[in-house]
N, C-alpha and C positions, 0 to 999 in steps of 0.2 A: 705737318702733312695735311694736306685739303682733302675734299672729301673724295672717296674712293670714288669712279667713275663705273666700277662694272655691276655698281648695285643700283639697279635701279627697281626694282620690284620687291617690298619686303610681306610678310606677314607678321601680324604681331599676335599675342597667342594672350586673352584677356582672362579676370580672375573668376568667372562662373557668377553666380548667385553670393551674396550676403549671407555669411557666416559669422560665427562671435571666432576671433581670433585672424578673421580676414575679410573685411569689411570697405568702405569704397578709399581709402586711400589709394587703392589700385586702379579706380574707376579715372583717378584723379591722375595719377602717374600715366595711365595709357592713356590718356586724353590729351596729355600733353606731348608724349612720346610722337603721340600720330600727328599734332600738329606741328612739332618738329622737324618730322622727316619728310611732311607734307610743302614746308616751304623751302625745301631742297630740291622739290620737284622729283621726289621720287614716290611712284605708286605703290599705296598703303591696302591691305589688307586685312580685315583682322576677322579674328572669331572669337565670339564671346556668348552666354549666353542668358546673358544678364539682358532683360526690356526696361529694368526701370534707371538705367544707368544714361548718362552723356555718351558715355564711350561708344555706347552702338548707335546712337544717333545718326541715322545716312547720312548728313552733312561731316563726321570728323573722320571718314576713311572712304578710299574711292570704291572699296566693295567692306560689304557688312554681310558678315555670318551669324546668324542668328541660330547658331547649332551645341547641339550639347557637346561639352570639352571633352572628344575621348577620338583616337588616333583614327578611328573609321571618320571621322568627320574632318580630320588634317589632310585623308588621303582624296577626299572628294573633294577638297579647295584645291589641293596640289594638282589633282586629274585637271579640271577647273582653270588653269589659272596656270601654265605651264612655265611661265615668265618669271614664275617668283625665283628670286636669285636668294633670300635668307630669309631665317629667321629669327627673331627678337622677342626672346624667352621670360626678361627681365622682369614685364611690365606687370607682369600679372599673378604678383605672387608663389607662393608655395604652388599651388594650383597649374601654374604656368612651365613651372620647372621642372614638376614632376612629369608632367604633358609631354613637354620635350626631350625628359630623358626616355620616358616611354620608348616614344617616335623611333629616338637614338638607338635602343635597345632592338627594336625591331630592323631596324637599317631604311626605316622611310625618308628620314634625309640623305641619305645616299641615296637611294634609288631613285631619288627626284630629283639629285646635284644641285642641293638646297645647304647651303651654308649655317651654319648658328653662328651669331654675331652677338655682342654685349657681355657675354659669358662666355667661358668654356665649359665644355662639361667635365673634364676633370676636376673642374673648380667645385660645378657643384656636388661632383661624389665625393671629395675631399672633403669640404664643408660640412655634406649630412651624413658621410658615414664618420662616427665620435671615434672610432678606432682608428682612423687615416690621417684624419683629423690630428691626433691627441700625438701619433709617429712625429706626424710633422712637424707640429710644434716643438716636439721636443728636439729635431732636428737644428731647428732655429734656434735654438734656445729660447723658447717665448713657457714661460713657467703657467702649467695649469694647474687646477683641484687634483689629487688621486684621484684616476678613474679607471674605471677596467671596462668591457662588453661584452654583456651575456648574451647568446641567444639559446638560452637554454634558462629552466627554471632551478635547475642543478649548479651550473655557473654562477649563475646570481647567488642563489645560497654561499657558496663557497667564498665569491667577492664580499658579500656583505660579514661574512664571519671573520673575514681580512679586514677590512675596514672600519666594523663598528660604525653603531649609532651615532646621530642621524647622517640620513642619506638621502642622496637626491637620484631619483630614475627617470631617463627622459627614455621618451622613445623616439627611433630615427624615422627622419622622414616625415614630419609629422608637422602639422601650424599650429600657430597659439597657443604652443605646451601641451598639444593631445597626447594624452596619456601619461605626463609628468606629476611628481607627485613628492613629496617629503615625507620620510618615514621614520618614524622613533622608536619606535618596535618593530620583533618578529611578527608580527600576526599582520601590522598595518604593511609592511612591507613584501607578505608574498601574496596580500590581495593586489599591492601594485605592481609589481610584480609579470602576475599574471596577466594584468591589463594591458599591460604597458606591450607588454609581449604579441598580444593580440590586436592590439591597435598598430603598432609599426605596420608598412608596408613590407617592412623586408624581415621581421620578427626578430628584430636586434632592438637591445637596451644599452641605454650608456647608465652606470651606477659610479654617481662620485662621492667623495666626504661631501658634506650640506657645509658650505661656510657660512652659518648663519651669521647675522649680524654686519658680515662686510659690506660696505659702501659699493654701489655697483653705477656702474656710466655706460655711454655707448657714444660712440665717435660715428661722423659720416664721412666717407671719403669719397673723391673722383678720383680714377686714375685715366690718363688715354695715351695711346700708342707710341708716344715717345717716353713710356714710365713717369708724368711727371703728376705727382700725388698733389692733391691738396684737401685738406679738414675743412670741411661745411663747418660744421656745428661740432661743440658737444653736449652732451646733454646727462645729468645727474638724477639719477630715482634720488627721490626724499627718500621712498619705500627701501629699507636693506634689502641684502639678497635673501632670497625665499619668496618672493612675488614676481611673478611674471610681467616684465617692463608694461607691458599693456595694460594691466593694472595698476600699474605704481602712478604714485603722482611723479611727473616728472619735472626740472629746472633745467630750461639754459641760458645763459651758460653755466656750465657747472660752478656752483657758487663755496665748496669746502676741500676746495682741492689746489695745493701747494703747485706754485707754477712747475718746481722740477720736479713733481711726478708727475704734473700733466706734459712736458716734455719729452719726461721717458714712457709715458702711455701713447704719446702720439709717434714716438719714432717706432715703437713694438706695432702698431696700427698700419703704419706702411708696411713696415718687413714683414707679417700677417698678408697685407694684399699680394705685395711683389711676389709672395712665396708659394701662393694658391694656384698659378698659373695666369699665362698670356692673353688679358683679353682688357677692355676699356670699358668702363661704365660706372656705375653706381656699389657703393660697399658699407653695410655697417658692420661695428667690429664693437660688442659687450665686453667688458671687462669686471671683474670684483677689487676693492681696495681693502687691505687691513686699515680699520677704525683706528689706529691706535700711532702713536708718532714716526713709525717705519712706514708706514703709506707703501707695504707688499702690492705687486700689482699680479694678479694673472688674470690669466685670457679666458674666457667663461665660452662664446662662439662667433662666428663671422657669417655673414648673408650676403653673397655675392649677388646681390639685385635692388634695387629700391625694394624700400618697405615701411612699417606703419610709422618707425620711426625718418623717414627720407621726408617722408609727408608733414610730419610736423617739424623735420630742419626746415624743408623750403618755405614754409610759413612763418617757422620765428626767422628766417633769416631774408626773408625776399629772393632766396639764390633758388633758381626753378631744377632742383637736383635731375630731376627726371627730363625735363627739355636737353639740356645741356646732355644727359647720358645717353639719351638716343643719338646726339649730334656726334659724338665719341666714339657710338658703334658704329657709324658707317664712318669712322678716317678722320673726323679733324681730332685736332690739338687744343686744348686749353686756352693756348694764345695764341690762336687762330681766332679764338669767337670772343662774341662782346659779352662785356660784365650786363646783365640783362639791368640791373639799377641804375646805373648812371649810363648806360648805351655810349660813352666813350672811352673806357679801360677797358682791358680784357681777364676773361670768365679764371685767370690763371691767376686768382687772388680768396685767399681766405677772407671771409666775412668777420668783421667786427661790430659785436653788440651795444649800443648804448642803452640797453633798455633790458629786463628780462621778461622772461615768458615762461609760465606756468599749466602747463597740461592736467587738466585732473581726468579722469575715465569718468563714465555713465554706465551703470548698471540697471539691471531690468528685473533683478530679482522677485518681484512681487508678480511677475508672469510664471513665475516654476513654482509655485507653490509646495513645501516642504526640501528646496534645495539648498545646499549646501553653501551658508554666505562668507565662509572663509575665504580670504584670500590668499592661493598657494600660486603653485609651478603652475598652473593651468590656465588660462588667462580668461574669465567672464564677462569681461568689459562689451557692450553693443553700441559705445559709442565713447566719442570723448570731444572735450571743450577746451580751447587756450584762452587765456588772460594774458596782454601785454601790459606793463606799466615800468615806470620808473625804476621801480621796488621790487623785491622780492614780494612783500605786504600789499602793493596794489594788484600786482599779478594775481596773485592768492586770491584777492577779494574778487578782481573780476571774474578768475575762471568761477568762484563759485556761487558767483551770481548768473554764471547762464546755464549752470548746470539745469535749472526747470524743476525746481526740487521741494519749492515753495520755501527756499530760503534765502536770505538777502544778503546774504556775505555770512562770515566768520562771526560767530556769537552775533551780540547787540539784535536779537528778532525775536526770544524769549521762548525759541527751540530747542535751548539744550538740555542733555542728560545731568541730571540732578542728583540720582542714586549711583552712592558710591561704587558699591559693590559693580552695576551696569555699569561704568565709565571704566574701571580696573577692567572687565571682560573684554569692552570694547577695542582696546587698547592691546591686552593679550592679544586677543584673534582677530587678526586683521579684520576690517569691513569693510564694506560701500560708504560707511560715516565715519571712517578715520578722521577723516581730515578737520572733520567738527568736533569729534570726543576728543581730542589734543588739547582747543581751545575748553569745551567743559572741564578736563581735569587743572587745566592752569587755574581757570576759576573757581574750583573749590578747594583750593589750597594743595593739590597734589607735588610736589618740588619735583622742579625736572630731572636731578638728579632721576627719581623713580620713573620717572616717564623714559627716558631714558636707559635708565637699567630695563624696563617692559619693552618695548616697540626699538630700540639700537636704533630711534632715528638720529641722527647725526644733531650734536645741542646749538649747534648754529642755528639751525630752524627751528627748534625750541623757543632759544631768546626772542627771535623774531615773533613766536607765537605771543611771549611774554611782555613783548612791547606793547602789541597789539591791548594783552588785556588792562594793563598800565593805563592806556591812553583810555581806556573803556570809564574806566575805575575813576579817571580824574573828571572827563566830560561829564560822569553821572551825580557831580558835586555841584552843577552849574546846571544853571535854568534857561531858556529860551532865549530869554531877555539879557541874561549875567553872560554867556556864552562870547568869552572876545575872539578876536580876529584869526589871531595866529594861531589859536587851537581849535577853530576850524578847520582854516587851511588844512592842518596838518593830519586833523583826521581824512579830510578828500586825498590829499597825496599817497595818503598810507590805503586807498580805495573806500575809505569805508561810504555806503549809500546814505541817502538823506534818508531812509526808512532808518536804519540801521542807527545817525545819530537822532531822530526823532522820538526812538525805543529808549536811549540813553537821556534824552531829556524831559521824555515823558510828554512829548509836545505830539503835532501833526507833521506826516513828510513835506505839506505844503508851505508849513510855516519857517523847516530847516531850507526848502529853497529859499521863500522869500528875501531870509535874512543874510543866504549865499549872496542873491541877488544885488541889495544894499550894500554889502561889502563887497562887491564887486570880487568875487570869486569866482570865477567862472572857468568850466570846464575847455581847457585848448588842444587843438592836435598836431601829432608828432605824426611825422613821415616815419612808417619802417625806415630807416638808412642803413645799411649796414658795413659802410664804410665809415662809422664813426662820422661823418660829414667832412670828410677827409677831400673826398669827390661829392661832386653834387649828385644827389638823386633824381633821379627822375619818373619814378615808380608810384603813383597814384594810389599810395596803400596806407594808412593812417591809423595809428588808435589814441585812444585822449587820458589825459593829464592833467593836472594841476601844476603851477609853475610859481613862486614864488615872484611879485612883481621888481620889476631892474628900472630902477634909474639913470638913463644915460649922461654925459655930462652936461649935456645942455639944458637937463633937468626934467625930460620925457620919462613919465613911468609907464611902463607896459610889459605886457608876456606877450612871446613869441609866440604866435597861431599858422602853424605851416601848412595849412588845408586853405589853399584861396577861393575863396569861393567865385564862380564866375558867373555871367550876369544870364548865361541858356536857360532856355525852360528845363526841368529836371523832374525827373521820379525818382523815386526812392522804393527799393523792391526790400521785403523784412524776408530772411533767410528764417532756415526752420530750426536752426538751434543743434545739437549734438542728435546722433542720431540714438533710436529708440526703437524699440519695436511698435508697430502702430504707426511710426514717423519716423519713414527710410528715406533711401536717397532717391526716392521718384520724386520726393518736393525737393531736392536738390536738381534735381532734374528743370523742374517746373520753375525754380526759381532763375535758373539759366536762362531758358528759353525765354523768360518772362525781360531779364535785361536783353536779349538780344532784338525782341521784337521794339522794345522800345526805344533800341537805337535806330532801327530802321527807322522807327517814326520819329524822328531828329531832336530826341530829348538826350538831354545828360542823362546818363543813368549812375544811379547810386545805389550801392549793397552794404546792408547791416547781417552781421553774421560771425559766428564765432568759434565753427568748426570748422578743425584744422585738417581735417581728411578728403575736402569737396571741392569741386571745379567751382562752388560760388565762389569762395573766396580766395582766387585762383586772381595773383595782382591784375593779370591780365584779359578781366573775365568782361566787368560793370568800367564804366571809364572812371568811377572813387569808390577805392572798397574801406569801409570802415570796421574794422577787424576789432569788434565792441560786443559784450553780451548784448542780446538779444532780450533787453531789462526795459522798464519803461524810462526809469532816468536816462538812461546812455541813447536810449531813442528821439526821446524829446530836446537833450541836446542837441545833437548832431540837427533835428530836425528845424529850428530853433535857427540855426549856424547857418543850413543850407536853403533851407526858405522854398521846396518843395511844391511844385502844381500839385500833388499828391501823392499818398501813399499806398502800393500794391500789397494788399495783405494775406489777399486769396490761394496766394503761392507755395507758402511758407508753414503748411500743415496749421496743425492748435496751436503751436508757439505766436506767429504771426496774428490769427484769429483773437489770439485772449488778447491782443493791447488793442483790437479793434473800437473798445470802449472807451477808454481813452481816449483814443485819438479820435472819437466822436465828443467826448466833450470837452476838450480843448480845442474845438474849431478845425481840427486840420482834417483835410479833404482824402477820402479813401477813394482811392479809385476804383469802380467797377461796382459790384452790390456792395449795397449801402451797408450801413451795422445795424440798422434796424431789421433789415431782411435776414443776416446772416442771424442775430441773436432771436429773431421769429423762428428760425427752423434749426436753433440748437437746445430753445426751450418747447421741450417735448412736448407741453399743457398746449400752447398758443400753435404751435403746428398742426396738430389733432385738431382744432379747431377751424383751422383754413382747411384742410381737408372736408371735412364735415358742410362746411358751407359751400365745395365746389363737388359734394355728391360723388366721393373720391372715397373708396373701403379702405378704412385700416384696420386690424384687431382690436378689439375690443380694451379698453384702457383706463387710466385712473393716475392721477398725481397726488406722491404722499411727499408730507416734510416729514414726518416720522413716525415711529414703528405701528403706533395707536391706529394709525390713521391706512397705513399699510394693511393691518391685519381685517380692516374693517371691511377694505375692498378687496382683498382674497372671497370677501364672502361672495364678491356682487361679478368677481370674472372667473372664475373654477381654473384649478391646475389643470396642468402645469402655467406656472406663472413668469415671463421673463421680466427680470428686475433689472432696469437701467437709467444709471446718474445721466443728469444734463452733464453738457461741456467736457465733455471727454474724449480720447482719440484711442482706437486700436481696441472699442469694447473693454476699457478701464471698468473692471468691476459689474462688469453684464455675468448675470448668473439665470440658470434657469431653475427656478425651485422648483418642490411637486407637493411640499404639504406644508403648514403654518408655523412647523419649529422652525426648518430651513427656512424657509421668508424670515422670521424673526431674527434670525443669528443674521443672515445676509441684511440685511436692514441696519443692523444696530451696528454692524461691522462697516458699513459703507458708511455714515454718517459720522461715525468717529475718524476716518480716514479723510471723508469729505465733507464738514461739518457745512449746515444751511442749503445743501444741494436739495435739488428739486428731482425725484425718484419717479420713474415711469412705470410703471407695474403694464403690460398688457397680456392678454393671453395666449398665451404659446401657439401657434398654429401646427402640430404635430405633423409630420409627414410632408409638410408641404414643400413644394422646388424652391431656391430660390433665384433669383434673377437681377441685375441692376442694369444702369444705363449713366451714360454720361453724355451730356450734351452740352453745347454753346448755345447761349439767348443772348441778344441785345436788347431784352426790353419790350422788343415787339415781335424779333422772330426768333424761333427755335429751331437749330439744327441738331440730329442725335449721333454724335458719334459712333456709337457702338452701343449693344444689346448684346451682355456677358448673362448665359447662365451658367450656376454652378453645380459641379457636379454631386456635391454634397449635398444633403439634404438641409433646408432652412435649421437656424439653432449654431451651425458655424460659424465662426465669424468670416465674414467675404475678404479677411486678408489669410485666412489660414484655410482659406478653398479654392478646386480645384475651377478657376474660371474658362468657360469654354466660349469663343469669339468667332462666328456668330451665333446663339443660340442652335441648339440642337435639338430640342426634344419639346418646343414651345409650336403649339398649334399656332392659325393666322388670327385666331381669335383673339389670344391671349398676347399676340405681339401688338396686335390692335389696342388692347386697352392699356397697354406698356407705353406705349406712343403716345396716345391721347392722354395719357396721366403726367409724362413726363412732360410734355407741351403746358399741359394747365400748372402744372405745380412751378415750371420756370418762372412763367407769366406770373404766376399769382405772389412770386415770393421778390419782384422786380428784376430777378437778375440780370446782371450785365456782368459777361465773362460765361468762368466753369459752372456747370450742377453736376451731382450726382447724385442720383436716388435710387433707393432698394426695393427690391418687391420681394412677397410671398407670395405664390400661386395654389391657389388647393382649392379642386371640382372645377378647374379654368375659371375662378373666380380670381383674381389680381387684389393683391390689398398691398398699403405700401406699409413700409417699417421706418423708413425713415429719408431724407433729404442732407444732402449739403451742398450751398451751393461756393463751392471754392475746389480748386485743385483737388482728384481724389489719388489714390491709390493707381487706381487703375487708367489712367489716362495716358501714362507711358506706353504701356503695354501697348491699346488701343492705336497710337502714333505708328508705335513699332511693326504692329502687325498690317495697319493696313496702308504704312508707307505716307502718312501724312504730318505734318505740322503743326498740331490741334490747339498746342501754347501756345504756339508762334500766335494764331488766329484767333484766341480767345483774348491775350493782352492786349492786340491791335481794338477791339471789339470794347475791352475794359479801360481802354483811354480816351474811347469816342472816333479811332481814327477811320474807324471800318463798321459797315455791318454785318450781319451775317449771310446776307445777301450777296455781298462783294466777292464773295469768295469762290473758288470753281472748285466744290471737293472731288475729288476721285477715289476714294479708298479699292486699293487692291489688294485682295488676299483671296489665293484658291484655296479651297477647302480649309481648315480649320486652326485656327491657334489659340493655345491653350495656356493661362498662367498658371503655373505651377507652384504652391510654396514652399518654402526649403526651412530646416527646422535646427537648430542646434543643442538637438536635446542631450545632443552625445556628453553635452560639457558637465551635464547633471546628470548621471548617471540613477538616483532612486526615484526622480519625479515620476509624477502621473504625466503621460503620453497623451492623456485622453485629449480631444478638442471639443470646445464648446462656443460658447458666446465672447466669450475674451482672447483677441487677437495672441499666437505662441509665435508664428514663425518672422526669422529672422533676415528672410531676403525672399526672392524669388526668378525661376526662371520660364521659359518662353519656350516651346514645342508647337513645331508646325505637321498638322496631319492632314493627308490628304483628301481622307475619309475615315467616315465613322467605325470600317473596319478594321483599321488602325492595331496591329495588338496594344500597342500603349494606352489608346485609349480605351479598348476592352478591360484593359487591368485595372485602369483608375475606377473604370465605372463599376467593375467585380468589386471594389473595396469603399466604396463612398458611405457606405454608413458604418465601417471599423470603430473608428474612432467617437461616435457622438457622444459626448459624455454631460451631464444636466448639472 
């Protein structure tokens, strides 16, 4: 069936601000959604109210809503915008479906003869009420856990006395396990109970038996309007059941699973979609397996929409789930459209993997200080990493090489846990270092048997861990020099890094290249294919390998390298790595805009990056996406391979920034400010100093290496004292002390965490505003984008405050010397491209705190609110092709916008609230006020010093 003729006008409904348990894979789904139905020529809509995302970007939809997600703001697009013929609920997560049922409830699409398309809503009350749900399936026959629905604290009591310990309570209606929890006692289970109760939207709990221990998967399907289904992916938790898939590490293709129970999982998977109700789109469908040789399957829950896991099928598989499900909603058929890989089959084909892929999560725990690092029902994760390779074991290694974690793979770096007793804990209660204390207990002789009986991970991944430390064990016998061929090789195949054997032989990493080099080992790339190479690819997406050399018969030896390299001048843009608090998706953002300006300027573009939630690494994003940690080895490869005019590092937050040194002293060319300017204004001491010589106030200040030397200049700048490490992003360990224990404990505690760091001590400026600015220089001229002050008082960190665009409360004096500072400090520090520098103001004296000149935080925003393209004009400016000069800016925006930060402190329930110098919040959104009498912004500005906390 082609595409429906009567829909021409849709709205898409996007996922708000960055939260933990819903985060930009949505950013990524709508962005593709809209460019979908945008080259069907039908007019897109959307509302969102995310600034640092692609999606609201005025170029991906023909109008952009930049409004808070709540139904008064659907009825003023729909007043608006009379033409809209449906709406498309799918893209935008839990957030988006709830939005729409709202609407639904109230009768706003009916009273506007606004269609909902991609979904039904039967489907999704079906889906999220567990009681309609649990009917149905048992209608189908599709076998679940026991489970009953309480909405009552009474009911629950009763269920749980039926059912006995443990148990699992979710609550409806809710994202990334809000308010889910596992309980082994009465007392743990009527505090959840209670929660769980409270947290539902609709005050209903689902309380099932807990199948600990069972294997648990999740399948992705399409289905469209002729019923005809097909499975993306599947994908296996290492993690058993009891961890929320967003925490688990995850494998696909599922790698311990009997073809005919995946058989009979994938026939329940359809009969699950077909039975939820009438609609075309996107569906994932969780399952639990018994561990044991019956391989029980039942059905755990179903997401009638793309979701975190849709984003990481279309990345391990190159199939663009969310393209293809907007294409579904509005009428075509499966074999109607083209396979997006080989662009001559059609999209009405299951993908086949020759490679696997490895997901691990990023956690951020050392921002909640005192929370809870258990991993349960609840999902913590703020970001997550893929690794492609071969193997199971290279997969493994690379995702955990881009974790950012300061660690170089699996064991071999002389990080692991050593005490027994700690590696048994670890093991019990899930962590954020599972995946590393698995390989510590193999090597202190723990038998997987026990590992096993602890953590029911499945011993398949075991032995693979066990290989792993085998080959550790036998390299660490052999010397630099003694070291032969093939067990080389074999460790590169199995991922491990040249740091990693360097550790094992006691040598240098330069010295395990070298001897790669000589034996002609060299790292080669595979094209994602997902047709097995059954059809030719044609999809520009690559990750690298090692290959055993093939002798043909005419006596050619060589390994196949499927990345041709071609002879255009080329950039290479470094992506910012898993997201993190401190380093969201505004550098995904930035990293975007950065390959698209420089395609306008008639360069290849190339992207390094290796999270799987982001339009970077979107096949169709950069014209070669290299889908590799974000490591220096996997950099200088590829760099090496592609032979680069240079590399955009400015982009790509700290991840990109820290190889910046590097790639200064191996010769290769950064584009834009140098690495001597960028590591001038991230080493605090040499900053202070160019200030100082251009007659420029900062606070008063002092650099200590340690605590001696610390305590000594508490004498010489009086409390309160802000204590802050160079090289860091998001206010990593900024504290603000007030007398010489705190400074000591803060000191010895930062040093041990960031050993040889260079510490800033300056004196806290109490009370004072604070203010920043971000502006373009080329060198010789500065343009200022935007003057944010915040509405909090200095001592906040400027990502977990409340930023007001344009300044509001700054006399002309004080904008004066803001200007004149921000011009001298561009100029002084060379830049070419982005700055951004911070102020304190107090007695309208202006002092700075501190500079960066690379992509900040706030530059989306800035774009969004005053309707300009400030990436776009700063990578033209970082390649030489423009000045600043060249540019005709306009910024428009009446009265005022405001970023806002969003916080997910809900997920840790006993932390301290309080805010300080160390970035908390986990996304942000975007409020336009017309004026200052605003009640929104009277409220913010009644509460700006709640929270300060030292």
């Amino acid at each position: 069936m082609p595409k429906r003729q009567d829909l021409k006008s849709i709205l898409i409904i996007g996922s708000g601000p960055i939260v933990i348990g819903q985060a930009c894979e949505f950013d990524y789904s709508g962005s593709q959604a809209l460019r979908s139905l945008r080259e069907d020529g039908i007019e897109t809509i959307l509302i969102n109210s995310n600034p640092a995302t692609i999606m609201t970007d005025p170029s991906m939809a023909d109008h952009v809503y930049l409004l808070p997600l709540n139904t008064k703001s659907i009825v003023q697009i729909l007043k608006e915008h009379p033409q809209i013929d449906a709406v498309l609920p799918t893209m935008g997560g839990q957030t988006a479906l709830n939005l729409c049922i709202e609407a639904d409830e109230k009768g706003i699409w009916e009273d506007f003869d606004v269609e909902i398309i991609g979904v039904d809503i039967d489907a999704i009350n079906i889906t999220e009420d567990r009681d309609k749900f649990r009917l149905l399936m048992e209608k189908i026959d599709v076998p679940m856990a026991p489970q009953a629905t309480a909405t009552s604290f009474l009911k629950g009591k009763e269920i749980a006395q039926e059912f006995g310990f443990p148990l699992c309570i979710r609550a409806s209606f809710t994202l990334g396990g809000a308010g889910a929890s596992i309980v082994y006692d009465e007392k743990e289970f009527e505090e959840s109970l209670s929660r769980g109760l409270e947290i539902s939207p609709i005050h209903e709990v689902m309380i099932d038996k807990a199948m600990m221990g069972w294997k648990e998967y999740e399948l992705e399907l399409l289905r469209d309007d002729n019923d005809n289904v097909v499975i993306i992916c599947s994908i296996e938790n290492m993690d058993p059941m009891g961890i929320h898939t967003g925490d688990s590490i995850t494998v696909a293709p599922a790698m311990t699973l009997s073809d005919k129970t995946f058989q009979k999982m994938r026939d329940m998977a359809i009969k699950m979609m077909r039975s939820i109700g009438e609609f075309a789109g996107g569906c994932n469908v969780q399952f639990a397996v018994s561990p044991d040789e019956k391989e029980d399957i039942i059905a755990i829950e179903i997401n009638p929409r793309v979701s975190r896991s849709s984003a990481l099928a279309s990345k391990a598989t190159g199939y663009p789930i969310a393209k293809i499900a907007a294409k579904l909603a509005v009428g075509y058929t499966l074999d109607e459209l083209d396979n997006q890989i080989t662009k001559s089959t059609s999209a009405l084909f299951e993908p086949t993997l020759d490679y696997v892929i490895v997901k691990i999560p990023r956690w951020n725990f050392d921002k909640f200080e005192g929370s809870d690092r258990t991993l349960g029902l609840q999902m913590k994760a703020v970001g997550e990493v893929m690794g492609i390779g071969r193997s199971f074991q290279e997969a493994l290694h690379k995702a955990t090489q881009s974790l950012e974690i300061k660690r170089n793979g699996i064991g071999a770096d002389g990080k692991g846990y050593k005490d027994y007793n700690q590696i048994i804990d670890k093991l019990k209660y899930a962590s954020w270092d599972r995946v590393f204390a698995i390989y510590d207990a193999i090597q202190m002789g723990i038998p997987l048997s026990k590992i096993h009986a602890i953590t029911k991970i499945d011993m398949w991944y075991l032995r693979q861990y066990e290989e792993l430390h085998e080959l550790e064990k036998e390299i660490s016998t052999y010397t630099i020099d003694t070291l032969d061929r093939e067990l080389l090789l074999e460790a590169k195949q199995k991922g491990y890094g040249d740091r990693q054997i360097a550790h094992m032989l006691g040598c240098l990493e330069s010295e395990v290249y070298k001897k790669r080099e000589e034996l002609k080992i060299k790292r080669i790339y595979k094209l994602v294919d997902t047709c097995a190479a059954e059809f030719k690819a044609q999809t520009p997406y690559y990750y690298s390998t090692f290959e055993s050399e093939i002798e043909t018969a005419d006596g050619e030896v060589s390994v196949s390298n499927e990345s041709v390299v071609s002879d255009k001048k080329k950039v290479i843009v470094l992506g910012s790595g898993p997201n993190r608090i401190g380093q969201g998706i505004e550098f995904d953002y930035c990293c975007v805009h950065g390959v698209y300006a420089a395609k306008e300027c008639g360069y290849e573009t190339i992207m390094i990056n290796c999270n799987p939630e982001t339009v970077s690494t979107d096949f169709d994003t950069a014209d070669k996406l290299y889908f590799e940690p974000v490591f220096w080895e996997h950099i200088y490869d590829i760099i090496k391979h592609e032979k680069p005019e240079g590399v955009i590092v400015q982009l790509g937050g700290q991840t990109a920034l820290k190889l910046a040194e590097k790639l200064e002293r191996y010769g290769i060319p950064i584009l834009g400010t140098s690495y001597k300017a960028l590591d001038l204004a991230e080493d605090r001491g040499s900053f202070s100093s160019l200030l100082k010589e251009n007659n420029i106030p900062y606070p008063e200040f002092g650099v200590a290496e340690n605590a001696e030397e610390a305590l000594a200049l508490a004498d010489e700048l009086d409390f309160p004292i802000l204590v802050r490490p160079s090289y860091v992003l998001g206010g990593q360990g900024m504290k603000i002390v007030i007398n010489k224990e705190e400074l000591l404990e803060h000191v010895v505690d930062l040093l041990r965490k960031i050993p040889n760091n260079k510490l800033l001590l300056d004196h806290y400026l109490e009370g004072a505003i604070e203010a920043e600015a971000d502006a373009i220089c080329d060198g010789e001229n500065v343009y200022i984008i935007g003057i944010m002050e915040h509405i909090e008082p200095c001592g906040i960190h400027s990502g977990d405050s409340n930023a007001t665009l344009p300044a509001f409360n700054l006399g002309e004096l004080v904008l004066e010397q803001i200007r004149e500072y921000t011009k001298t400090i561009a100029l002084a520090l060379d830049t070419v491209g982005l700055i951004n520098i911070q102020f304190a103001i107090k007695d309208d004296k202006v002092y700075i705190i501190e500079a960066n000149p690379r992509a900040s935080r706030t530059v989306p925003f800035i774009a969004k609110a005053y309707k300009e393209p400030y990436v776009n004009y700063a990578t033209k400016v970082m390649l030489g092709d423009k000045k600043v000069t060249d540019f005709d800016f306009n910024p428009q925006l009446e009265g005022f916008a405001i970023k806002q930060p969003v916080f997910s402190f809900n997920k840790f329930p006993n932390v301290n609230k309080n805010l300080g110098p160390e970035m908390k919040s986990t996304g942000e959104s975007i409020l336009f006020i017309d004026s200052l009498r605003d009640d929104a912004f009277y409220d913010l500005y009644a509460r700006r010093k709640m929270y300060l906390s030292k």
